[in-house]
C-alpha positions in Angstrom: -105.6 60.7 95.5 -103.7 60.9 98.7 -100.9 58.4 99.6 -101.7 59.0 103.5 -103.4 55.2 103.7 -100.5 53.8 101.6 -98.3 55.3 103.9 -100.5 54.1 106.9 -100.1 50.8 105.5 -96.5 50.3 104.8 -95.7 51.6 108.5 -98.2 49.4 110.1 -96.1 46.4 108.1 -93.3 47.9 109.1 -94.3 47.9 112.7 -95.6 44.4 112.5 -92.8 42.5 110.8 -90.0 44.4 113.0 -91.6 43.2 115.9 -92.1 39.9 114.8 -88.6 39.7 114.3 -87.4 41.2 117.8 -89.8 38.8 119.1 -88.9 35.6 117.4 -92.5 35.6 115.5 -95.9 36.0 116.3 -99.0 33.6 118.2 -101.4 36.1 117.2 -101.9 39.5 115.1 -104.8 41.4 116.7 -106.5 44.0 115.4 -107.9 47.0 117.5 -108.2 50.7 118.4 -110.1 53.3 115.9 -109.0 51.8 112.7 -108.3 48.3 113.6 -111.6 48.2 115.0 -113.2 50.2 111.8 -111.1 50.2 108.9 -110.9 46.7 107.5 -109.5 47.4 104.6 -106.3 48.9 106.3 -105.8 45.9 107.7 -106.5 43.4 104.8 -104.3 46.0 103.0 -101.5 45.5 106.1 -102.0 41.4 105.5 -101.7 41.0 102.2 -97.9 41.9 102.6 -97.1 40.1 105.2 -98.1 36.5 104.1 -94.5 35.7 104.7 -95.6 35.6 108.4 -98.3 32.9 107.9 -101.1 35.7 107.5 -104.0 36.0 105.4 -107.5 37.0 106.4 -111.0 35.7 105.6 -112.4 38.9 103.4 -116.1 38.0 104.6 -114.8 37.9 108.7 -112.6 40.8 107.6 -115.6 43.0 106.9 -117.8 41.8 109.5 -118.8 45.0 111.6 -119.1 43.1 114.9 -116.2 43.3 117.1 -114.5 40.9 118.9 -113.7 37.7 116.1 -111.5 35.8 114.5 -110.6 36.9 111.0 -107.9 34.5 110.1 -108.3 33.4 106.6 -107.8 29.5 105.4 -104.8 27.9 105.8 -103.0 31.0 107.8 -100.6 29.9 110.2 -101.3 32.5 112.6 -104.8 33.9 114.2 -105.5 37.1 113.3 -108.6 38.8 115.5 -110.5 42.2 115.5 -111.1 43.2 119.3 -113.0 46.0 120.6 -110.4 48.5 122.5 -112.4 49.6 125.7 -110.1 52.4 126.7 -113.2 53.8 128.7 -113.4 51.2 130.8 -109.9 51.4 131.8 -110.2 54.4 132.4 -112.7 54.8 134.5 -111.0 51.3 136.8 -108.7 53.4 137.2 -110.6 56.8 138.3 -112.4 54.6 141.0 -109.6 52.3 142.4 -108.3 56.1 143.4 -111.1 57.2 145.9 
């Protein structure tokens, strides 16, 4: 069995709590990019310890494959959405606003 996903996991809690604390705590916790778009259980994984922040995610919304929703589970004090990353788009903006 590997550990990288347990690794994955206890950096991305890292990441979120040390940032919740520089910023004085969160509005929101959004999920996106190549695994927070498609890897749900990364992120329920990511939630679970970090319930101290007012987290917890609807399993059912969680696993939804449709991007773009709110997954925030009952009685969370924060909202916690999946939204699709459209780095193409950008991308091409910003091909075009150069010619």
């Amino acid at each position: 069995m590997s550990l990288t996903p347990d690794i994955h996991v206890h950096r991305l809690r890292a990441a979120i709590a040390s940032m919740a604390a520089s910023v004085d705590g969160l509005d929101a916790l959004v999920f996106t990019g190549g695994v927070g778009e498609n890897a749900p259980v990364i992120g329920a994984r990511a939630v679970e310890g970090l319930a101290f922040l007012g987290l917890s995610l609807n399993p059912t919304k969680n696993e939804d494959s449709s991007i773009g929703h709110l997954i925030r589970g009952e009685g969370a004090q924060l909202r916690t959405l999946v939204i699709r990353a459209r780095e193409d788009l950008e991308i091409a903006r910003e091909v075009r606003s150069l010619f």
